[in-house]
Backbone as XML, in Angstrom:
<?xml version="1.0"?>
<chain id="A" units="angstrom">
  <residue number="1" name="UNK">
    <atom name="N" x="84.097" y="17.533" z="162.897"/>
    <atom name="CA" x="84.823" y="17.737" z="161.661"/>
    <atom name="C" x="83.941" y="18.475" z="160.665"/>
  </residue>
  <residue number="2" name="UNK">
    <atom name="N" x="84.522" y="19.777" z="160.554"/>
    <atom name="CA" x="83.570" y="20.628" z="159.730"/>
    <atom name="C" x="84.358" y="20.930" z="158.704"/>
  </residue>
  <residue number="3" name="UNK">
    <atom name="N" x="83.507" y="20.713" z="157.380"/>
    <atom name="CA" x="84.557" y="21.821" z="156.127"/>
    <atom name="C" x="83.949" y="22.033" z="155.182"/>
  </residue>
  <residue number="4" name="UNK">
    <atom name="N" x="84.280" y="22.492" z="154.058"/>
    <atom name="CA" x="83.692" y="23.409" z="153.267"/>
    <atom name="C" x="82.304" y="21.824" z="152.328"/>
  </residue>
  <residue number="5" name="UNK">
    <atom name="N" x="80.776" y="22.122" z="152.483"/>
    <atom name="CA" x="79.857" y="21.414" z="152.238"/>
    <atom name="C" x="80.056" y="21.425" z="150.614"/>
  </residue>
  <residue number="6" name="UNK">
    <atom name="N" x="79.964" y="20.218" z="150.416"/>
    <atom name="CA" x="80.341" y="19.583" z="148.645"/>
    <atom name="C" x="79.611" y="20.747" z="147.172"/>
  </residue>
  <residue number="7" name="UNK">
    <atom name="N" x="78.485" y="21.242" z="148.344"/>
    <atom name="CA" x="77.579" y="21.699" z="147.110"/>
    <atom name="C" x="78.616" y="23.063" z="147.024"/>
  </residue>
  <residue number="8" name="UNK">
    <atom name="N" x="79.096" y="23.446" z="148.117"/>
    <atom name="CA" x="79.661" y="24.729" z="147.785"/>
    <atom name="C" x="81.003" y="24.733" z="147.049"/>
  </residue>
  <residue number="9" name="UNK">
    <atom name="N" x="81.414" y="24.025" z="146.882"/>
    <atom name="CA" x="82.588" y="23.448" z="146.251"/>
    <atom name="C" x="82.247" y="23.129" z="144.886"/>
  </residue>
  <residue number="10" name="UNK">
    <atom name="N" x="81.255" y="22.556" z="144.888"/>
    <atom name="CA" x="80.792" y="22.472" z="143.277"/>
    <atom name="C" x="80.576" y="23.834" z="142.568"/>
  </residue>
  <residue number="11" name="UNK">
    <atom name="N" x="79.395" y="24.965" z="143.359"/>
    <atom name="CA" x="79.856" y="26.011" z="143.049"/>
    <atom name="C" x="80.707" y="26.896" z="142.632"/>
  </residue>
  <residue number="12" name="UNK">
    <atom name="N" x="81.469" y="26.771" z="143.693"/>
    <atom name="CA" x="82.991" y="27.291" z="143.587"/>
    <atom name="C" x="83.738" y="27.009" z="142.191"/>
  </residue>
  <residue number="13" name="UNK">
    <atom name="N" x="83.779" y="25.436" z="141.796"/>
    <atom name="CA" x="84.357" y="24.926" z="140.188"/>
    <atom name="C" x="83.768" y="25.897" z="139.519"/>
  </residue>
  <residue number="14" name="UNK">
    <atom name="N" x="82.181" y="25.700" z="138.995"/>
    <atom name="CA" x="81.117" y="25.714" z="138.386"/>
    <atom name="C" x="81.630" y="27.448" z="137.676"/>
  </residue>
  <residue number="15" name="UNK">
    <atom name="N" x="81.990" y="28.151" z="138.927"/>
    <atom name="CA" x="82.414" y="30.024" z="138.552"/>
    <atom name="C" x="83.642" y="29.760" z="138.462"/>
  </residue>
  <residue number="16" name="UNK">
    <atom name="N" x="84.761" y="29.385" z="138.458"/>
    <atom name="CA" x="85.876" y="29.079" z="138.346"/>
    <atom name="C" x="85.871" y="28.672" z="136.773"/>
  </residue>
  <residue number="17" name="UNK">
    <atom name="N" x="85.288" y="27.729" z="136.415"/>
    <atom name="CA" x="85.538" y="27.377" z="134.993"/>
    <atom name="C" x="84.758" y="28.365" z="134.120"/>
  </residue>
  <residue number="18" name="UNK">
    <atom name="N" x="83.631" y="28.788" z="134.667"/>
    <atom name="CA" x="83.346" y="30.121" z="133.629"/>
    <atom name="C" x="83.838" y="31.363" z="133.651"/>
  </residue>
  <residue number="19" name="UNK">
    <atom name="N" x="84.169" y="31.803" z="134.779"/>
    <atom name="CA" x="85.518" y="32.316" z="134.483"/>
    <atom name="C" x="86.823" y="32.524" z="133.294"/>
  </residue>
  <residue number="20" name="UNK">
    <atom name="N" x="86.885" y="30.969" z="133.596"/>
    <atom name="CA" x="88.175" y="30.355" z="132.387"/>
    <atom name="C" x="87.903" y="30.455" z="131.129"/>
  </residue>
  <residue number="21" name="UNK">
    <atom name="N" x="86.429" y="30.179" z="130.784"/>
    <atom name="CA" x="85.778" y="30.404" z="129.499"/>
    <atom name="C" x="85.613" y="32.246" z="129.303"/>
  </residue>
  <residue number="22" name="UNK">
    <atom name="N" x="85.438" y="32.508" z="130.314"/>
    <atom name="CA" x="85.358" y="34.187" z="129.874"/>
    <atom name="C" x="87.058" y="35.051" z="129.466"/>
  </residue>
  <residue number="23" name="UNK">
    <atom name="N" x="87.162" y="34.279" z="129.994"/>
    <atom name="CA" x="89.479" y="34.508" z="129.908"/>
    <atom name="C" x="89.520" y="34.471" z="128.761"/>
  </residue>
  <residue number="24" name="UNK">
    <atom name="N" x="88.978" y="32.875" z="128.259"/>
    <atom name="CA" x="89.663" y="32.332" z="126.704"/>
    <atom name="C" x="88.306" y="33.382" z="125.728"/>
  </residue>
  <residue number="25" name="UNK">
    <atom name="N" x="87.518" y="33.528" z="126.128"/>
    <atom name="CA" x="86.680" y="34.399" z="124.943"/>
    <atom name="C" x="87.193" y="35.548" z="124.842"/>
  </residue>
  <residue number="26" name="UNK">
    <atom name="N" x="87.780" y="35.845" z="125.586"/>
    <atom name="CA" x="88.546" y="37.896" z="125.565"/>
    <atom name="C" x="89.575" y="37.006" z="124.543"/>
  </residue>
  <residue number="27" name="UNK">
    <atom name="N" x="90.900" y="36.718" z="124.916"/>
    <atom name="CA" x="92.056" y="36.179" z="124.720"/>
    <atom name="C" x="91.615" y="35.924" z="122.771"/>
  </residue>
  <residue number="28" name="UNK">
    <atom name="N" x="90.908" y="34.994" z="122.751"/>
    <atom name="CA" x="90.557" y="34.514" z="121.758"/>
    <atom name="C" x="89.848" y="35.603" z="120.352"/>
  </residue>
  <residue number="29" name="UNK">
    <atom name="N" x="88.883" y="36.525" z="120.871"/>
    <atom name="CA" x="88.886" y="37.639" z="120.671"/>
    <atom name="C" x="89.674" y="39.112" z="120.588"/>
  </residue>
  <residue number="30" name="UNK">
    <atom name="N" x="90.153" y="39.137" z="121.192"/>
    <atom name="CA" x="91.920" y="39.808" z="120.537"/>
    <atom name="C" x="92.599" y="39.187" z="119.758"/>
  </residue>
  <residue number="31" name="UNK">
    <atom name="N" x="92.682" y="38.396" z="120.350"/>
    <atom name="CA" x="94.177" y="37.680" z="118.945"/>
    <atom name="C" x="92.939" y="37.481" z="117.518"/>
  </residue>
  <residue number="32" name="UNK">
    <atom name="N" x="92.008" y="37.022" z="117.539"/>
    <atom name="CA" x="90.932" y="37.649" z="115.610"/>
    <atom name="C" x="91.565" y="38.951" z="115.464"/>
  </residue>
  <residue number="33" name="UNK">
    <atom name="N" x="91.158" y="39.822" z="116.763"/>
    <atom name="CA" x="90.581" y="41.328" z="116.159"/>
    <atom name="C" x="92.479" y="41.254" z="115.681"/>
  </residue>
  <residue number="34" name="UNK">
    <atom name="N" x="93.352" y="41.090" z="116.158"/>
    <atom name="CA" x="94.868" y="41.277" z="116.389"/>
    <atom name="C" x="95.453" y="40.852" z="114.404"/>
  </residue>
  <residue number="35" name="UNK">
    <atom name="N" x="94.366" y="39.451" z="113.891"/>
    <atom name="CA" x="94.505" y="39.256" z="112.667"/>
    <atom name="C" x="93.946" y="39.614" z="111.635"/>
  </residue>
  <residue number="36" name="UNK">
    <atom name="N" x="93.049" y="40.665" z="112.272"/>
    <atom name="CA" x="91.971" y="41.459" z="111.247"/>
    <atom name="C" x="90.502" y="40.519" z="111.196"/>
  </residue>
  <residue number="37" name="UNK">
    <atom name="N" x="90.126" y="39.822" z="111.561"/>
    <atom name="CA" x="89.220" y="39.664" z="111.917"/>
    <atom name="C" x="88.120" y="39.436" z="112.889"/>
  </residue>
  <residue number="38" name="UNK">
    <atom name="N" x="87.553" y="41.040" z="112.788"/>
    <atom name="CA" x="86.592" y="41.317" z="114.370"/>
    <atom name="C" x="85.771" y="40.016" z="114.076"/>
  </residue>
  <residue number="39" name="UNK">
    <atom name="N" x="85.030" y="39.993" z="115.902"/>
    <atom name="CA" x="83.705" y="39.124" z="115.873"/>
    <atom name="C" x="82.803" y="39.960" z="116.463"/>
  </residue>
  <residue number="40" name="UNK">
    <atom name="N" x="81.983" y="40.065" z="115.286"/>
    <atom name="CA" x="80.791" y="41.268" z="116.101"/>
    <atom name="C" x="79.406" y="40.439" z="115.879"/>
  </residue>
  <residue number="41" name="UNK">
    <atom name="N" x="78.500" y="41.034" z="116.441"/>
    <atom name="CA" x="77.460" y="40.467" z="116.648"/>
    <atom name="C" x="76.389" y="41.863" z="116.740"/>
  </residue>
  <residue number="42" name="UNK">
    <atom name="N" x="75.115" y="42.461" z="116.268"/>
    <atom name="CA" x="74.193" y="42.762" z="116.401"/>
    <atom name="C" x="72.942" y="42.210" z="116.932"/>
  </residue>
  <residue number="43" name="UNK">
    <atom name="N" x="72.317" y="43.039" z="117.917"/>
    <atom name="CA" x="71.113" y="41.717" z="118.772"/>
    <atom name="C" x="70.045" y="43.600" z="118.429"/>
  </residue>
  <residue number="44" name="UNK">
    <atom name="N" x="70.068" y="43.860" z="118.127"/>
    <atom name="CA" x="68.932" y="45.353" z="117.781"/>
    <atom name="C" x="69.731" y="46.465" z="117.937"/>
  </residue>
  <residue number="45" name="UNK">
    <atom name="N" x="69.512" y="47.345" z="118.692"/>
    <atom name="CA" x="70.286" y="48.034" z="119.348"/>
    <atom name="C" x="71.392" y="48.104" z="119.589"/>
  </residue>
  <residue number="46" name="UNK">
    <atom name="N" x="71.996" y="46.880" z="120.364"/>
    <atom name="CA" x="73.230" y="46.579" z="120.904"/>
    <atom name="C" x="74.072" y="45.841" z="119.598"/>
  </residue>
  <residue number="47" name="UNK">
    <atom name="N" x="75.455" y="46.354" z="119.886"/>
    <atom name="CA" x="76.306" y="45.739" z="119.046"/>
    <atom name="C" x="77.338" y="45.386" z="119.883"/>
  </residue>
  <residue number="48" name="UNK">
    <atom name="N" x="78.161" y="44.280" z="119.838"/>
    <atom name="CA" x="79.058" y="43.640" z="120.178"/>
    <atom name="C" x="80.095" y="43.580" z="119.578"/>
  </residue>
  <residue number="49" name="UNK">
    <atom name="N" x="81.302" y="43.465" z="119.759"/>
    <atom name="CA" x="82.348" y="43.917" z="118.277"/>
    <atom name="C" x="83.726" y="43.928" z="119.331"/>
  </residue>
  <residue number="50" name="UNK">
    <atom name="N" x="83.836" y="44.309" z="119.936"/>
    <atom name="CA" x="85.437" y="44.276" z="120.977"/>
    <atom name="C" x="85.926" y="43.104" z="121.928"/>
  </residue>
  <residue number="51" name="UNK">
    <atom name="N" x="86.988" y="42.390" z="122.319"/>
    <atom name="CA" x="87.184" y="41.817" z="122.944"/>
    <atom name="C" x="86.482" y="42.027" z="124.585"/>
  </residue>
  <residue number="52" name="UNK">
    <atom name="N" x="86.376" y="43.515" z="124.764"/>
    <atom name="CA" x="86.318" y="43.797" z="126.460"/>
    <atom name="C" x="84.406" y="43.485" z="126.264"/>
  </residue>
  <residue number="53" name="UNK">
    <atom name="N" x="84.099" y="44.179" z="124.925"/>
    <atom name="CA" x="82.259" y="43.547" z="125.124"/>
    <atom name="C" x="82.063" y="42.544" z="124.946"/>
  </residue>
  <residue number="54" name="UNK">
    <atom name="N" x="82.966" y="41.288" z="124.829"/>
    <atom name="CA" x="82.559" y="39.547" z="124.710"/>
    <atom name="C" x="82.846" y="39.402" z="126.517"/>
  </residue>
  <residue number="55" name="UNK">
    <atom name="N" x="83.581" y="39.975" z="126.722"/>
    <atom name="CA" x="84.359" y="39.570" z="127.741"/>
    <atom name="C" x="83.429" y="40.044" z="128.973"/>
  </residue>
  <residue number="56" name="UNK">
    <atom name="N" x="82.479" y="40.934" z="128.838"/>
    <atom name="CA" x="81.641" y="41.435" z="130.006"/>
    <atom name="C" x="80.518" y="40.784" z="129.669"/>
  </residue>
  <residue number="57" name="UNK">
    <atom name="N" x="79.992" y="40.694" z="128.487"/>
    <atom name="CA" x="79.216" y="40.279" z="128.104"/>
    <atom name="C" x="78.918" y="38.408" z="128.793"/>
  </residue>
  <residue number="58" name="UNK">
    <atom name="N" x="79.791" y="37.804" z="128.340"/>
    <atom name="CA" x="79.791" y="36.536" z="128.896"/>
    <atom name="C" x="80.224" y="36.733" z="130.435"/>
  </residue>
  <residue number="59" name="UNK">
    <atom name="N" x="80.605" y="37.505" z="131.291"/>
    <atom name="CA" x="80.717" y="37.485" z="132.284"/>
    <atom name="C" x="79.316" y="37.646" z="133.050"/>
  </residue>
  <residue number="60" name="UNK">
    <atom name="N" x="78.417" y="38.810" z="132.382"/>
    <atom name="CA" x="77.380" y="38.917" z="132.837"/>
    <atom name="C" x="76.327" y="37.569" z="132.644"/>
  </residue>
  <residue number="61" name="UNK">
    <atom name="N" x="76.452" y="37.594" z="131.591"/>
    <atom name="CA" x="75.083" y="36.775" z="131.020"/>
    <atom name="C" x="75.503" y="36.051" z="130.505"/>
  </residue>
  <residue number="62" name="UNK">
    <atom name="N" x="76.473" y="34.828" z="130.989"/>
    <atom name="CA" x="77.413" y="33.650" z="129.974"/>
    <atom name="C" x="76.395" y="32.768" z="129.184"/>
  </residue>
  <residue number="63" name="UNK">
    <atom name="N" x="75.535" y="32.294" z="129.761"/>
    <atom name="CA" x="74.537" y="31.360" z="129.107"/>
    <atom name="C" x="73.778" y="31.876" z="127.890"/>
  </residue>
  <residue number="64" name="UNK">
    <atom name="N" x="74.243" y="33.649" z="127.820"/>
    <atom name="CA" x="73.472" y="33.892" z="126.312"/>
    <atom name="C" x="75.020" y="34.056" z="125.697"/>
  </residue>
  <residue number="65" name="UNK">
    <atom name="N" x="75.768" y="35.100" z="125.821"/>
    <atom name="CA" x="77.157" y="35.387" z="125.267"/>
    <atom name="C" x="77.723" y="34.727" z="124.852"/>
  </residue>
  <residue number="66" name="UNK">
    <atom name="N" x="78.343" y="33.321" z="125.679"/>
    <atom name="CA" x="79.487" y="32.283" z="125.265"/>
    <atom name="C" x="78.932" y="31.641" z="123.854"/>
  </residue>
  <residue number="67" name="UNK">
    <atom name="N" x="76.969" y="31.201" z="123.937"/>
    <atom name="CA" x="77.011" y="30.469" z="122.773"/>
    <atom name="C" x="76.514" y="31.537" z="121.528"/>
  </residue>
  <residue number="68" name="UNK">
    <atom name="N" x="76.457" y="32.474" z="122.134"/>
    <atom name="CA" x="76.757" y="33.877" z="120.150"/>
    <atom name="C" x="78.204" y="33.510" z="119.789"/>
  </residue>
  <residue number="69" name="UNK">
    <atom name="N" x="79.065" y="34.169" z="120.894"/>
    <atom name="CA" x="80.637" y="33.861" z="120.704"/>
    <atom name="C" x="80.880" y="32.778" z="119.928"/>
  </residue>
  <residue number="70" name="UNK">
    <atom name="N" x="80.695" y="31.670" z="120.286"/>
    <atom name="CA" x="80.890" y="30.264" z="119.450"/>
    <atom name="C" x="80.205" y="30.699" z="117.685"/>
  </residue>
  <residue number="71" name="UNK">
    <atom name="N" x="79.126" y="30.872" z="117.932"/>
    <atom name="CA" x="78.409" y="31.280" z="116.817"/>
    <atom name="C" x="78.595" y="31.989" z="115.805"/>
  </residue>
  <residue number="72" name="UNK">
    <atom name="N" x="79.633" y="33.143" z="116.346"/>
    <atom name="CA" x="79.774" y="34.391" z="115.736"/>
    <atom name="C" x="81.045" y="34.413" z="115.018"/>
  </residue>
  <residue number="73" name="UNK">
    <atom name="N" x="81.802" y="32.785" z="115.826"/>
    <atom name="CA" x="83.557" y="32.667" z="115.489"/>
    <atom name="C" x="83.334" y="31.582" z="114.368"/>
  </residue>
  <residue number="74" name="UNK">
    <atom name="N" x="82.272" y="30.628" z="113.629"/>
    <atom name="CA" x="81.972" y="29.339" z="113.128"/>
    <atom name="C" x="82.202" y="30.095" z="111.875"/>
  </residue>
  <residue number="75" name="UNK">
    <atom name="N" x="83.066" y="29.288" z="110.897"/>
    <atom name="CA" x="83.897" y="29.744" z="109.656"/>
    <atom name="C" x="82.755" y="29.723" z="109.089"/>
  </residue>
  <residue number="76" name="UNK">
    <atom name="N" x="81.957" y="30.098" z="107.991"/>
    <atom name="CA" x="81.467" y="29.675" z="106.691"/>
    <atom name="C" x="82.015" y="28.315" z="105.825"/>
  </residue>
  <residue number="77" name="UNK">
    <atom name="N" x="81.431" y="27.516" z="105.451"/>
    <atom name="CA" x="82.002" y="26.684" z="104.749"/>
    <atom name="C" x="82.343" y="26.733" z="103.590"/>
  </residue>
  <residue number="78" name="UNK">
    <atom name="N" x="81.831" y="27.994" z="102.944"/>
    <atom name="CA" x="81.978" y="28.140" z="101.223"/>
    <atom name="C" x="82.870" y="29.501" z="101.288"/>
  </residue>
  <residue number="79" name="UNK">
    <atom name="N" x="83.529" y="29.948" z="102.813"/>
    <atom name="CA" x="84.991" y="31.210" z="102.365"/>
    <atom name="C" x="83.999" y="32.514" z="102.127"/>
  </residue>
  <residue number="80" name="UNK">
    <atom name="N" x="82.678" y="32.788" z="101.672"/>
    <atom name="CA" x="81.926" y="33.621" z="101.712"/>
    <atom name="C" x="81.702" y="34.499" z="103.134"/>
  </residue>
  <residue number="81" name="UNK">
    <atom name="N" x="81.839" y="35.975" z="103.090"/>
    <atom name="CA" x="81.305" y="36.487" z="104.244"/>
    <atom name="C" x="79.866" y="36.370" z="104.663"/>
  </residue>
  <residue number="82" name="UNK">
    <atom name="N" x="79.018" y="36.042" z="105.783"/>
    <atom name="CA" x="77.604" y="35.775" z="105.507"/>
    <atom name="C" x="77.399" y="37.618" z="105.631"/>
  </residue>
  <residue number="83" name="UNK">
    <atom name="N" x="77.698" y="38.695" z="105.843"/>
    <atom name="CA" x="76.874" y="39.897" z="106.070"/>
    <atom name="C" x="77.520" y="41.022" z="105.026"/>
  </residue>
</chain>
C-alpha cells in the first residue's frame, strides 16, 4: 500500500495556501487601486505600485512581499497620509 508520503502533502497545502494568499493580494490590490487608493511601496530602486507587481512579487519572494503588502495596506490612525 503505497501513496502519496505525508510530508509531500504537507507541501502540497503549504503552496496551495500561498498561492491563495497571492490570489487575495492581487484581488485585494485592484479593488484599492479600483477605489483610488494605490499600494505602493519603494525598497531603492524598485517600486511596487500595481496589483500584477504585488502579485509576482509575493509569488516570487512571499516571505518578503506578503508582509510589505500587509504593511503597506495598515490605515494610519490619525487619517494623515504618512508620505
Amino acid at each position: 500500500m503505497t501513496g502519496i508520503p505525508p510530508v509531500a502533502l504537507l507541501s502540497i497545502l503549504v503552496l496551495l495556501v500561498v498561492l491563495a494568499v497571492d490570489v487575495w493580494v492581487y484581488a485585494d490590490a485592484k479593488k484599492r487601486l479600483s477605489q483610488g487608493e494605490q499600494v505602493s511601496v519603494s525598497l531603492g530602486a524598485l517600486r511596487v505600485e500595481s496589483p500584477e507587481a504585488w502579485f509576482l512579487g509575493c509569488l516570487i519572494l512571499w516571505v518578503v512581499f506578503f508582509p510589505l503588502y500587509l504593511t503597506a495596506t495598515r490605515r494610519n490612525p490619525f487619517g494623515r497620509s504618512s508620505g
